[in-house]
N, C-alpha and C positions, 0 to 999 in steps of 0.2 A: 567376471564371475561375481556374482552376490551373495547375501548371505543366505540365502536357501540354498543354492548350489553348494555350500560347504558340509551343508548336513550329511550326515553318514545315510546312505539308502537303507532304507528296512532288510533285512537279509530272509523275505518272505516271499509268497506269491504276487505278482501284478492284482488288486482288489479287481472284482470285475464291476464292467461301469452300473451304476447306482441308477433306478432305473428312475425317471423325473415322476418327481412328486407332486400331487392336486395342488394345488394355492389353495390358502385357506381363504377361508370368508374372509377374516379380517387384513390378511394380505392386500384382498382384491378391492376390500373399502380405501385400506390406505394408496394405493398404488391411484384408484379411483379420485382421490382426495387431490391427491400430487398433480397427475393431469387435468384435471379443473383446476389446482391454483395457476400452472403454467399457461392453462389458458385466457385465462383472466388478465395474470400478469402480463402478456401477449399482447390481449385488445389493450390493456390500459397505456401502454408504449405505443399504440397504431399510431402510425401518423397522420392518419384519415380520420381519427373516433371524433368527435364533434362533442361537446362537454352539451350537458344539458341547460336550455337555460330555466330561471328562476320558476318555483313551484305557481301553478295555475293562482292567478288574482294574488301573488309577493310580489312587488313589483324590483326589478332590479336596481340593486343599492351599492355605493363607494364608499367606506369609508378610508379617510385618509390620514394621517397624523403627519406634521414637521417639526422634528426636534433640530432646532436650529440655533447653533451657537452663536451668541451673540455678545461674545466678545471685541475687544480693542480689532484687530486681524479682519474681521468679519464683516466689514462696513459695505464693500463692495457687494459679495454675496444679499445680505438684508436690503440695500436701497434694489438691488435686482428684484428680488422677490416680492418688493411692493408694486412692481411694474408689471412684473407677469402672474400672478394670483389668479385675475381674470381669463387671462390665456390659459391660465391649465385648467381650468372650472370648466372653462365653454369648449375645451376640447375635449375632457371627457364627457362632456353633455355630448357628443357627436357620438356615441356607442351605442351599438342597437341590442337591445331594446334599451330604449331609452332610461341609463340612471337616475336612480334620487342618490346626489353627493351630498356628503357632509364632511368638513374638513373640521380638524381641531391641528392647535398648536400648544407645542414646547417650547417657551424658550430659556434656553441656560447660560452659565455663565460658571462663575466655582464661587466657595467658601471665600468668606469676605468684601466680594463683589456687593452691587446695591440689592441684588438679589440674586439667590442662587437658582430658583425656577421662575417661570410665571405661564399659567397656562392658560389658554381658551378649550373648554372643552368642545364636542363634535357638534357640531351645528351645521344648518343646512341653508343657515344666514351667510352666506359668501361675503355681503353687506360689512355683516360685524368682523371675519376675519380678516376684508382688507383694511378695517378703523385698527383693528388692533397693530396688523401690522403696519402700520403707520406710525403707532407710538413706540416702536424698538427703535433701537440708537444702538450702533457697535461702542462697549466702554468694558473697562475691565478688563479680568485675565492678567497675563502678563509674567506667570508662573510655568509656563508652558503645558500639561495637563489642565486637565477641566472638569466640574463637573459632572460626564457624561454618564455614570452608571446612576445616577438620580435623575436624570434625566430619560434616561431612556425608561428607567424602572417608573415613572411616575407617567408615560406615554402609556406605556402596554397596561397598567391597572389602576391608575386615578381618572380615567377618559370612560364617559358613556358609549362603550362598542358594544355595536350590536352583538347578542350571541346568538343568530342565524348561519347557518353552515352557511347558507348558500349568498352571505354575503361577500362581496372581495374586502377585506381589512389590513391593512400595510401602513409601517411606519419608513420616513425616510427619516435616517438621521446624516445630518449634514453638520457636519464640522472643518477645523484643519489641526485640532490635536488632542492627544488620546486621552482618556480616565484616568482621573487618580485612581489607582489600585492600594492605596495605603491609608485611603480615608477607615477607620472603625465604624460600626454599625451603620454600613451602608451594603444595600443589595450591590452586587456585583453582575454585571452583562449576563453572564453564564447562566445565572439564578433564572435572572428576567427574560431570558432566550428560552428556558425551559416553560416559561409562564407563557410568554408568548404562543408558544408550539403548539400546545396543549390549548388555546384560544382560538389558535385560526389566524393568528394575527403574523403576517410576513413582515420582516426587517430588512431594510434594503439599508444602504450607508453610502453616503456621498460625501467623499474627499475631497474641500477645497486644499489646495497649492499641494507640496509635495514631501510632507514629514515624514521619514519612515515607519517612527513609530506607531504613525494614525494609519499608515498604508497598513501596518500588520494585522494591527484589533481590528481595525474598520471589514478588512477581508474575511476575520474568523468569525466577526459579528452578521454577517451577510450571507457567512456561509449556516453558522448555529439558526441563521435567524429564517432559512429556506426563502431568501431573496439577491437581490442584485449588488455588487458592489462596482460604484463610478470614483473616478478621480478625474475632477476636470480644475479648472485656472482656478487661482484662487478671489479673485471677484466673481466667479459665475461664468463667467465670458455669456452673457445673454445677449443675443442680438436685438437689435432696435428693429422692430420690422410693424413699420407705417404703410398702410394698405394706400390704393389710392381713393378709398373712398374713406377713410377713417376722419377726416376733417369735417366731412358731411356728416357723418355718422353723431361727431363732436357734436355739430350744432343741432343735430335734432335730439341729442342726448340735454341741452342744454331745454330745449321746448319742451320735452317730459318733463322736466323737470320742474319746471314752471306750471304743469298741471296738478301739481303735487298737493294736498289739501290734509293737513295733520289735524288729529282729530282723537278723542278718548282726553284722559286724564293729562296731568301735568307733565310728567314723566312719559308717558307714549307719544308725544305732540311733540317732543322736544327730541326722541330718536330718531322721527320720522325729519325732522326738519335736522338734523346732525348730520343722518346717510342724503339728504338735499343738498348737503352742502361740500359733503365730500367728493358727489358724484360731479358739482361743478367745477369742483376745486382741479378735476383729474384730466391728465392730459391727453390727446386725443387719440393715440394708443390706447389708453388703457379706461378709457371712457368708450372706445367702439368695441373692445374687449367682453367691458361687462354688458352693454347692448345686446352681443353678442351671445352671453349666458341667458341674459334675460328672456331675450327672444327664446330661445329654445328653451326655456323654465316656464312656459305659459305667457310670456307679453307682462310680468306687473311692473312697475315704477322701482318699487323696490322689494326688498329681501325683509323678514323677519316682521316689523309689525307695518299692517299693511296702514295705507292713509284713507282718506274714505271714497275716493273715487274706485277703487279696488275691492273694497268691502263691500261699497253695494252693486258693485256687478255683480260681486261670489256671494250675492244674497245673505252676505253676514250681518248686517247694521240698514235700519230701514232710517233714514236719515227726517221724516216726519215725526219721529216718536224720541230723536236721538236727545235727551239733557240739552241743556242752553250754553252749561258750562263744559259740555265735551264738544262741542260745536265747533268749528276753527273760525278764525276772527272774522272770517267775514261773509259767515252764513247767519253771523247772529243779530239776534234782536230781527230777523225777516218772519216771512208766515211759512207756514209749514210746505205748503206748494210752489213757494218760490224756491226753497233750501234745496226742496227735491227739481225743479228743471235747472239751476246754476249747475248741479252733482249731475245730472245727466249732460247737459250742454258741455261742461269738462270731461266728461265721458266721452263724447263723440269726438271730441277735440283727439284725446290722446289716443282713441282708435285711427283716428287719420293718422296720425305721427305714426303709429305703432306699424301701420301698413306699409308705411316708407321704411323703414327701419329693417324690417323684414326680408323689405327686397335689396337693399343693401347689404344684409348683413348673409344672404347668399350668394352676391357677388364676391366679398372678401373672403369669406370660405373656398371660395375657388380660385382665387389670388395667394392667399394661406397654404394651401394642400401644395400647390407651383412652386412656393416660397420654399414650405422643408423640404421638397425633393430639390432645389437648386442647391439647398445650405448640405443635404446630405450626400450631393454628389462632388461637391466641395472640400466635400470632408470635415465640416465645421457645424458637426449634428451632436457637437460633445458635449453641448453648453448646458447648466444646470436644468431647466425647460422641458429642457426635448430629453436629456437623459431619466427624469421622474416618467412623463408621456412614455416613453418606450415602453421601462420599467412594467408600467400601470399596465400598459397594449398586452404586453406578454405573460402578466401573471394574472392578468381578469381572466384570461382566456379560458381559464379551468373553470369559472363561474359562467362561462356559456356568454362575455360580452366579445364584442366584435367592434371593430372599426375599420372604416373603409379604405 
C-alpha cells in the first residue's frame, strides 16, 4: 500500500471521464523543441556521423602544449622526449588533411628550484623545440608536490593558441607528483580547467611511476579538463625503434646538411648554422625522424629561418640584389651571376638528396605502422609516445583529422 492508497475516498459520485483537451500552441512548440533536441542529441552520439573537416581554404592545424616536470625523478622521461619529439611531429604530419602543427612547451619544477617555469611558446619550428628540449636537465624537486598548478595555469593562457574552433588544442601534462595546494596567490587546476573549457583547449595528464596522490588530481584533472588520463613507467618506457633504413637515412640527413647556406644578418646566419649542427649532432633515429617530418612539411633543410637555398626556390631573396654582408661566406666578394649558378647548382644537389629521402622515408612508414601494431599486440603500446599519439588520434577526430 502507498500513500495514496491511505487517503480516505471522496464519499461522492465516480467524476465522469474529462473529455481530452486541444494542446495548446505553446504546448506543441515546446513538445516540438524537445523532439529536435533528442534528435540532434541522437545524430551527435551516431557512431557513423563523420565530424566535418576544416572550413574551405583554413587549412587543418595542431596545436600542442608539454607541461613536463622536470624535476630530480624526471630524467628518464626528459632524455626520452628528446629522442621522440620528432616521432610524434612526423606522425601527426600523417593525418589527412594534412596538419600545420605547432607544439609549445612547459616546463616546471617548484618554488626554490633554478626556476619555477620556463616556457617555449607554440611554434611551428619543431627545429627550436627539439634545441630547447635539449637544454632540460632533470634537477630539483625533492619535496614531494610540485609546482603544477603554475604550470598548467601558465600552458592554458600565457601560450599563443589559436582561437579557431575548428582547431584541435590540447595540453598534456606529464608528471609523477601532484600540486602544491597550499601555495597562496596561485591559480589552482580547477580555476584553469574552467579557463581551459571555455577555450577549446583539452587536458590530458600523463603519470609517470605510481604515487597515489598524482593518480587522484591527474584523473580529476583529465576528467575537468574533457581529455585522457595515462599512467605509464616512470622513465617513459619509450621504445628504441631503428628502421632498417634509418642509417641511410642518417647519411643523407648528414649531405643535406652540407647543402646548408646561412645567410641574412648576424643573428639569422648563426640559427641556421645552430639547427646545422644539431641535426648533425642527432642520432640516427632521430635524425631519419625529423627527415621524416620534413619530408612531409614540403622537403626544406630546416624549420624556422629558412637559409638561402630555400629562400630562393620559395622566391623570397633574389640572391643577385642580396647585401655583401648577408651574403654567406662563400658567395662573397663573386659577381652576381656566379652567386646565383653556386645557389642553384646547390639547389639541384639537395633536390637529388631530397628524392632519395623521400623514397626511404616511405619505406620506414611502412616498417613504422608493422612496428606499433607488433609493440600493440605485445601489449607494450603503453609507453609515453604512443600514449600522447593515441590520445591525439582520438580527440582530433571531432575536428574532422583522420589517420590511417
Amino acid at each position: 500500500m502507498n500513500d495514496l492508497d491511505r487517503l480516505p475516498r471522496a464519499a461522492r459520485r465516480p467524476r465522469q471521464p474529462r473529455q481530452p483537451r486541444r494542446p495548446r500552441r505553446r504546448e506543441l512548440a515546446l513538445l516540438a523543441a524537445l523532439v529536435l533536441g533528442s534528435a540532434l542529441v541522437a545524430h551527435a552520439k551516431a557512431p557513423d556521423a563523420v565530424p566535418a573537416p576544416p572550413p574551405v581554404g583554413q587549412a587543418a592545424r595542431i596545436d600542442l602544449v608539454f607541461a613536463l616536470d622536470t624535476t630530480g625523478s624526471m630524467s628518464g622521461l626528459i632524455e626520452g622526449a628528446k629522442q621522440k619529439i620528432w616521432s610524434i611531429a612526423s606522425e601527426l604530419m600523417s593525418a589527412q588533411p594534412t596538419p600545420e602543427i605547432r607544439i609549445g612547451l612547459v616546463a616546471y619544477r617548484d618554488r626554490g628550484d633554478a626556476y619555477v617555469t620556463r616556457r617555449l611558446d607554440l611554434t611551428d619550428d619543431i627545429d627550436a623545440v627539439w634545441a630547447e628540449l635539449q637544454q632540460l636537465r632533470a634537477d630539483g624537486g625533492g619535496d614531494g608536490p610540485e609546482s603544477v598548478n603554475q604550470a598548467l595555469h601558465e600552458a592554458v593562457t600565457r601560450l599563443g593558441w589559436s582561437r579557431s574552433p575548428s582547431v584541435y588544442k590540447a595540453v598534456f601534462l606529464v608528471g609523477d607528483a601532484p600540486p602544491h595546494m597550499d601555495y597562496a596567490n596561485e591559480v589552482q587546476y580547477p580555476e584553469t580547467l574552467r579557463v581551459a573549457r571555455e577555450a577549446g583547449i583539452v587536458i590530458n595528464t600523463v603519470q609517470c611511476g605510481s604515487i597515489p596522490d598524482t593518480a587522484r588530481v591527474w584523473r580529476t584533472i583529465a576528467s575537468g579538463g574533457g581529455g585522457h588520463y595515462a599512467a605509464i613507467a616512470q622513465d617513459g618506457a619509450m621504445h628504441a625503434m631503428l628502421s632498417p633504413v634509418d642509417d641511410e637515412l642518417a647519411e643523407l640527413n648528414r649531405e643535406l646538411a652540407g647543402t646548408v647556406m646561412a645567410y641574412g644578418d648576424a643573428e639569422a646566419r648563426e640559427e641556421v648554422r645552430a639547427k646545422r649542427g644539431l641535426a648533425l649532432a642527432a642520432s640516427p633515429a632521430v635524425a631519419a625522424s625529423r627527415l621524416d617530418y620534413l619530408s612531409k612539411s614540403g622537403g626544406r633543410a630546416n624549420l624556422g629561418a629558412r637559409d638561402l637555398v630555400d629562400a630562393v626556390k620559395e622566391g623570397l631573396v633574389d640572391v643577385k640584389t642580396l647585401p655583401e654582408a648577408e651574403l654567406p661566406e662563400d658567395l662573397r666578394g663573386l659577381g652576381k651571376a656566379e652567386r646565383e649558378e653556386r645557389v642553384r647548382a646547390r639547389l639541384a644537389e639537395r633536390e637529388a638528396i631530397q628524392k632519395r629521402i623521400d623514397g626511404l622515408v616511405q619505406e620506414r612508414e611502412s616498417w613504422r605502422r608493422a612496428e606499433l601494431e607488433r609493440l600493440a599486440a605485445e601489449g607494450k603500446d603503453d609507453a609515453f609516445d604512443l600514449e600522447v599519439l593515441e590520445s591525439v588520434r582520438r580527440q582530433a577526430a571531432e575536428k574532422g583529422l583522420r589517420w590511417k
